[in-house]
N, C-alpha and C positions, 0 to 999 in steps of 0.2 A: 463179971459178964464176959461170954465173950470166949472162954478160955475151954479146951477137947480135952477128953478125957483117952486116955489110952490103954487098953488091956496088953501088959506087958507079961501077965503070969504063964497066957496061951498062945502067943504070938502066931503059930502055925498050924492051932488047933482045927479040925477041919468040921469043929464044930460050931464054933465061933464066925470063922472063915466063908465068906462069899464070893464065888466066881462070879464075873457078870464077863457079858461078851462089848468090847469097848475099841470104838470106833475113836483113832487120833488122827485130826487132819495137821497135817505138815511133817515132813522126814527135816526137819531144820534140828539145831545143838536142841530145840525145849523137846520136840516130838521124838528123837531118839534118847531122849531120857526119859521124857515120859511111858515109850516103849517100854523101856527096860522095866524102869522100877513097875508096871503092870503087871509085867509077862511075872516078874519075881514075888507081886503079891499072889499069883496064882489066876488074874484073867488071861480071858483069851483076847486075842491083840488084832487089829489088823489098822494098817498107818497106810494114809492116804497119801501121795506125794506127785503134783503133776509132774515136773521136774521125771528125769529118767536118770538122778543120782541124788544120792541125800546128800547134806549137806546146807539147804538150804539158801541163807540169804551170802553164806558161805560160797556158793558157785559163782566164780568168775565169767562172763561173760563179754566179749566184744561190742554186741549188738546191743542199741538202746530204741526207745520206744519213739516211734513217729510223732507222737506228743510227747517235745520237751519239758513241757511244764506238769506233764501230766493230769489233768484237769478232765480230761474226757475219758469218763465213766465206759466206756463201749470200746476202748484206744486195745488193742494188743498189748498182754501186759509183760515186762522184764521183771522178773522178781527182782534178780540182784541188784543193789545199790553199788559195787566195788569197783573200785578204779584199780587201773593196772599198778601203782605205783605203792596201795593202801599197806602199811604195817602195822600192826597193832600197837593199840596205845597203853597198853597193859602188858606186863609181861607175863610170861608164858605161866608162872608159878603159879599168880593169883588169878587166871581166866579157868583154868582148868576146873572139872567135876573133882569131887571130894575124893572119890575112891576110883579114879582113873588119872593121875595127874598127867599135867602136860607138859613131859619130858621132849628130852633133844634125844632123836630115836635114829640109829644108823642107815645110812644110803646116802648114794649121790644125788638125790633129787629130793631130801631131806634137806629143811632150811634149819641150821643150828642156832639160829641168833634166840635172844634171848625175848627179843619183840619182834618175832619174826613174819615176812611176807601172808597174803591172805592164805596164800595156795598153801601152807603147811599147818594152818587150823582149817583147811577143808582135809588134808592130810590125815591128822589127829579124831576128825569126828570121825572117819573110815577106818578108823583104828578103833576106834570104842564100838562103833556099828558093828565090826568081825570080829570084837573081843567078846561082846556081849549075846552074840547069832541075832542083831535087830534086824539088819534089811532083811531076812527071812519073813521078817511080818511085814513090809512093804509093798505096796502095787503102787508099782512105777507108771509113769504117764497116767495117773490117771487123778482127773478133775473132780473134786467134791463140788457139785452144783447146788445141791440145795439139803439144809438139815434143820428138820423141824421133827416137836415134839408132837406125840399124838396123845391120845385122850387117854390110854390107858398105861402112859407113864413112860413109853417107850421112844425111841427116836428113828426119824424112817433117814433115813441117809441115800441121796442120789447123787451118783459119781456117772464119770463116761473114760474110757479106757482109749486111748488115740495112740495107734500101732503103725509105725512107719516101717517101710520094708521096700528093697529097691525090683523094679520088674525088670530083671535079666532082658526075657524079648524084647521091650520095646528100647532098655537102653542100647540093646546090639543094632536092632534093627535102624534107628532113626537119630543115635547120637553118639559121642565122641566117646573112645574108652575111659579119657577120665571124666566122664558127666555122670552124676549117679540120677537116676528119675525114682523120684519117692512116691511111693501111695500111702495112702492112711486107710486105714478103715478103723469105725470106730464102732465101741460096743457100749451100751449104758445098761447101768447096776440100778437094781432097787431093792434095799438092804434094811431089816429091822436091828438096832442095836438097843444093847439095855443101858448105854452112857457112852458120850462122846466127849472127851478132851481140846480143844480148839488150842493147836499149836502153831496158826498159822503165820505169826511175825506178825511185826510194823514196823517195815520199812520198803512200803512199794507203794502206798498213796500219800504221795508229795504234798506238803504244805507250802504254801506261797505266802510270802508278804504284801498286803497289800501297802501301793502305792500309788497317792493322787499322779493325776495324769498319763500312767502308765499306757494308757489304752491311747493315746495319742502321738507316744514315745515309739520311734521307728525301728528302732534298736532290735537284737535279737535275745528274748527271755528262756531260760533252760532252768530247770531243780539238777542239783548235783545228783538226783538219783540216775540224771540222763551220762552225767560227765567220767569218763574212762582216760583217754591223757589228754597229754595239753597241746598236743602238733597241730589241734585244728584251730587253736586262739594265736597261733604267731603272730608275730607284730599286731596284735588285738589292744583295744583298750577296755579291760573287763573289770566290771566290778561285782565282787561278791557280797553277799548278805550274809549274815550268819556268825557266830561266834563260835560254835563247836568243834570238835575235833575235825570233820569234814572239813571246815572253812579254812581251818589253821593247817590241814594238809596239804587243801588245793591250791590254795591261792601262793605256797611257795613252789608248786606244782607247776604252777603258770606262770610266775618270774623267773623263770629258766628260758622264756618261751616270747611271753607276749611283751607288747611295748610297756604298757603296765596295767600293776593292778590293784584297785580299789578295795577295800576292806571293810563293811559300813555293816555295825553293829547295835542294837537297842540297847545293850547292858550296859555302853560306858558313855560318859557327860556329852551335853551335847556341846561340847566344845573342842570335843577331841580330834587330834589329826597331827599326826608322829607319822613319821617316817620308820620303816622299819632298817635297824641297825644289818647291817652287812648285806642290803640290798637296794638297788639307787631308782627303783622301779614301785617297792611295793610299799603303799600308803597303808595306814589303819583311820576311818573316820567312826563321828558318831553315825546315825541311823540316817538315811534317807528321809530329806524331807519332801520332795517332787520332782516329776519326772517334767520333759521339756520335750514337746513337738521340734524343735530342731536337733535333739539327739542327746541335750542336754539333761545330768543328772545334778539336783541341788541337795548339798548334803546341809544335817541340820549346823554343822558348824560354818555354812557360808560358801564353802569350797563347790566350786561346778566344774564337774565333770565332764567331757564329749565322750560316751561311750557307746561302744558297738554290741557290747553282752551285757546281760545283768543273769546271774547265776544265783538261784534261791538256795542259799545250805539251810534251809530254814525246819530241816524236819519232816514228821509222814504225820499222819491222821491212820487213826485204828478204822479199820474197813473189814467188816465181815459180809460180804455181799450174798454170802451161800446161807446166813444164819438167818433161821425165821423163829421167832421165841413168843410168836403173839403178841408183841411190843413187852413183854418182859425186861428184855434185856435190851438199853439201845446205847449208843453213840453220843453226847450232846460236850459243842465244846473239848472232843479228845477227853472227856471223861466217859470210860466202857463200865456202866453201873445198871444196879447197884452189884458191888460185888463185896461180898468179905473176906477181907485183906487181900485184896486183888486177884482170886482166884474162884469163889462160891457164888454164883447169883442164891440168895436164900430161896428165893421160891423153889427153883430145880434144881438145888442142892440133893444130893451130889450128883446125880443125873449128869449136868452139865457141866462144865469148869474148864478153866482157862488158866494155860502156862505161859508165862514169860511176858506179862503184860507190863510189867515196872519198867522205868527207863533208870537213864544214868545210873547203871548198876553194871556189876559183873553176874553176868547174865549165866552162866552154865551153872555153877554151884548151885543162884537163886530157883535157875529151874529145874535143877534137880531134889531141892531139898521142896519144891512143890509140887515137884509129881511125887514124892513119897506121900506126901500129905494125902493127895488125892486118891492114891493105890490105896493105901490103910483106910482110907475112910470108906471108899465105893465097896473094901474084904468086908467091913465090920470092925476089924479090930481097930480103928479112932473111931468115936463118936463126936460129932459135932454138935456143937449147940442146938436149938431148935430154930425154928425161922423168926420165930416175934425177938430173940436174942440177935440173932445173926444181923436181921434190921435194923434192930436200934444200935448193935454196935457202928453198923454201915452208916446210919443217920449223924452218931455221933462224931465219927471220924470226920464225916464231911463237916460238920458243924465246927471242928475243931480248924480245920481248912481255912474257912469262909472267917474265922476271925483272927487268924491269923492274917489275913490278907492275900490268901495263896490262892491264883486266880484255879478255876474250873480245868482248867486245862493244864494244870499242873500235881493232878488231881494223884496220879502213877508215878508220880516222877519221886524216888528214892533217896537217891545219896546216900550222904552218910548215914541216913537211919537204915539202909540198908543189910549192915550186920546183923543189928539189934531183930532186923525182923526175921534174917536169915535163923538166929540163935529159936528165936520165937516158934519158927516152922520147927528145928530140929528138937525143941521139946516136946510138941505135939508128938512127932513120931516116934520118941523115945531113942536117938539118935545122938551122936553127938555133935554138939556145937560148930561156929566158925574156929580154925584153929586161931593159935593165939599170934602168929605171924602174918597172918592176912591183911587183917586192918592196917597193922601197921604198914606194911610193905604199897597196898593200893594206896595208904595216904602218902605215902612218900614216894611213890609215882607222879603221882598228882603233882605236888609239891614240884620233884624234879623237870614236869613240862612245862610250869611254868617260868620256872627258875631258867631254864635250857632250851627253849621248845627245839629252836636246831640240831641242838646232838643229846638228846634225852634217853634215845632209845638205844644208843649205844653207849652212853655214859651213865652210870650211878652208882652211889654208896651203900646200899645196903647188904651188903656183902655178908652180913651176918645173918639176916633173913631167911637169905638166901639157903646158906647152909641151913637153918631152922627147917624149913621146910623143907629139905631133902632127906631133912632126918625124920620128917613125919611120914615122905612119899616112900619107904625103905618099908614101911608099914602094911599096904598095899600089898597085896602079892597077885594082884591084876595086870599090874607092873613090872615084866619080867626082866626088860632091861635097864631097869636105874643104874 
């Protein structure tokens, strides 16, 4: 049950083969792959992007949002989550798309490191974008507002187009030569498509922890979706929430900086409270047990706190606010269901579907080995299950969840079985596999940050891998400079 059939005899036959015209919101790594591999089954494409650079959750930004906690629905949004300081936590080899790898590419404003800064995987996707002619299918600035299906199968898609431009007269007239004075004018689309892709990330509606008392706590509360450096915590005494990469970057981020910093985690006992080795400033506790009307924070190991920030790395919640599915498809608990294998609502299969929903993964491979899925199947050439199939796999999946004890909101979250499903999509599409270097190399990643978290990203052993996989990317000939 469960399992696509693939016509591999005709693959290009234009008899077989169906063009639809397909509508992808987000120009981020899922939406310019999913570009691609569309344009390459033979749709017509067009990728919505408000942003006026792809790139996506990739663009570095200064400016953060007037709600630091982000919590108000109506607030001005920052897509980006990235602090100025962020490296990646993977390297370059195993983040990379299958047949674009992510090489060390010449110029001075190229970053060669092997985990290198944000700005040279915004870099890389601008490299795959003018390798592959995607932004050609882009319209830049402009806002997907609402996308709903209609009665006869089709989706009405409304966007608005928001065009900055400076007016020479009144800058000469009324202000200084360097002030630029901007207008907008804005134009809105009303657009029929015969399927739409939703690429649009999760990582811009902040998840918060809650905590007893907090509302009577004077302190000032921020999600690190808000946080870029650390000059404005000097001499602060901050504590963060969170166990993820986020938390493990900032918070030595702000022992450079602030007086100290707290580290209060749900994953480890509640007895915990170590000092972190080669810093005289930065604590690791258990979780928060209540916040204190005098400033005070009590951790569940005993220890209180006086602090001035409490900083959430705690996560985003999936938000499609443009998506209207007739309650089809909804939100409950950070579970986006029903869906099978994280990308098909059965109902509006293949109509509708969703790239890059899995978390704790390496994200460009997995969304590109899912927009192939979704290309082949919207041609004709995969056939998917039928819907009574598709649902009961969807039912049983969950069911397998729920008795494992894996709460609702862990519902996308991947890991290691992450390969296995990788390999899973690349049979469907008649494809090959994860190479045989990957796994290993991301588990010994892993391994290495925890081993090192301090010099991880400049120090490691797998040196053999390494070469492995350069002898795969030599294969490639997308690749001109290996």
């Amino acid at each position: 049950m469960g399992t696509l059939t693939i016509n591999l005899a005709m693959p290009h036959s234009t008899q077989s083969v169906k063009s639809h015209h397909v509508a992808v919101v987000g120009a981020g790594a899922a939406g310019l792959v999913a570009a691609r591999e569309l344009f390459r089954e033979g749709h017509s494409v067009v990728v919505f992007e408000r942003g006026n650079e792809i790139g996506g959750t990739w663009v570095y930004t200064p400016h953060v949002e007037p709600d630091p906690l982000g919590l108000d629905p109506k607030r001005p949004i920052v897509h980006s989550s990235l602090y100025s300081s962020l490296r990646t936590n993977l390297p370059r080899e195993v983040m990379g798309y299958v047949d674009f790898p992510f090489v060390t590419r010449p110029g001075k404003s190229r970053d060669p490191r092997r985990y290198p800064g944000h700005r040279e995987v915004l870099m890389y996707l601008k490299d795959f974008a003018r390798e592959f002619g995607v932004e050609e299918m882009v319209r830049f600035e402009t806002e997907v507002v609402k996308v709903r299906i209609l009665e006869n199968g089709k989706w009405n898609v409304q966007s608005k187009k928001t065009s900055c431009f400076i007016n020479e007269n009144e800058k000469k007239n009324n202000y200084n030569d360097d002030v630029d004075i901007i207008s907008k004018s804005t134009v809105e689309f009303d657009e029929i498509y015969d399927a739409v892709v939703v690429c649009n990330g999760h990582y811009t509606q902040p998840c918060v922890a809650e905590i007893p008392g907090i509302n009577s706590w004077p302190g000032k509360q921020m999600h690190s979706h808000n946080y870029r450096t650390p000059e404005p915590f000097r001499d602060q005494v901050v504590i963060l929430i969170g166990s993820s990469s986020s938390a493990v970057d900032i918070c030595r981020d702000l022992a450079a900086v602030a007086k100290e910093v707290h580290v209060a985690s749900r994953s480890v006992a509640d007895e915990t409270y170590t000092k972190q080795p080669g810093y005289d400033n930065l604590w690791f506790h258990s979780m928060i047990d209540n916040a204190c009307d005098d400033g005070g924070v009590v951790f569940r190991n005993g220890k209180v706190v006086l602090a001035g920030v409490i900083m959430h790395c705690t996560g985003y919640k999936y938000n499609f606010p443009f998506l209207d599915t007739k309650g089809i498809v909804t939100v409950d608990d950070n579970r986006l269901g029903p869906l099978y294998k994280h990308v098909f609502p059965p109902v509006l299969a293949p109509y509708l579907s969703f790239i890059g929903i899995p978390w704790k993964i390496v994200p460009f491979p997995l969304s590109e080995l899912q927009s192939k899925l979704v290309a082949g199947v919207l041609s004709g050439r995969i056939t998917l299950p039928s819907q009574k199939e598709m649902t009961e796999d969807v039912n049983s999946f969950y069911s397998t969840l729920e008795a494992s004890g894996i709460p609702k909101r862990y519902t996308h979250c991947i890991g290691e079985s992450q390969f296995e499903y990788n390999n899973w999509l690349a049979a469907q599409c008649g494809c090959q596999g994860v190479e045989k270097w990957r796994k290993p190399m991301y588990t010994a990643a892993s391994a290495n940050l925890r081993l090192r978290p301090e010099t991880y990203r400049d120090e490691w052993e797998d040196h053999d891998l390494v070469l492995e996989a350069y002898e795969d990317f030599v294969k490639h000939t997308s690749t001109s400079n290996l």
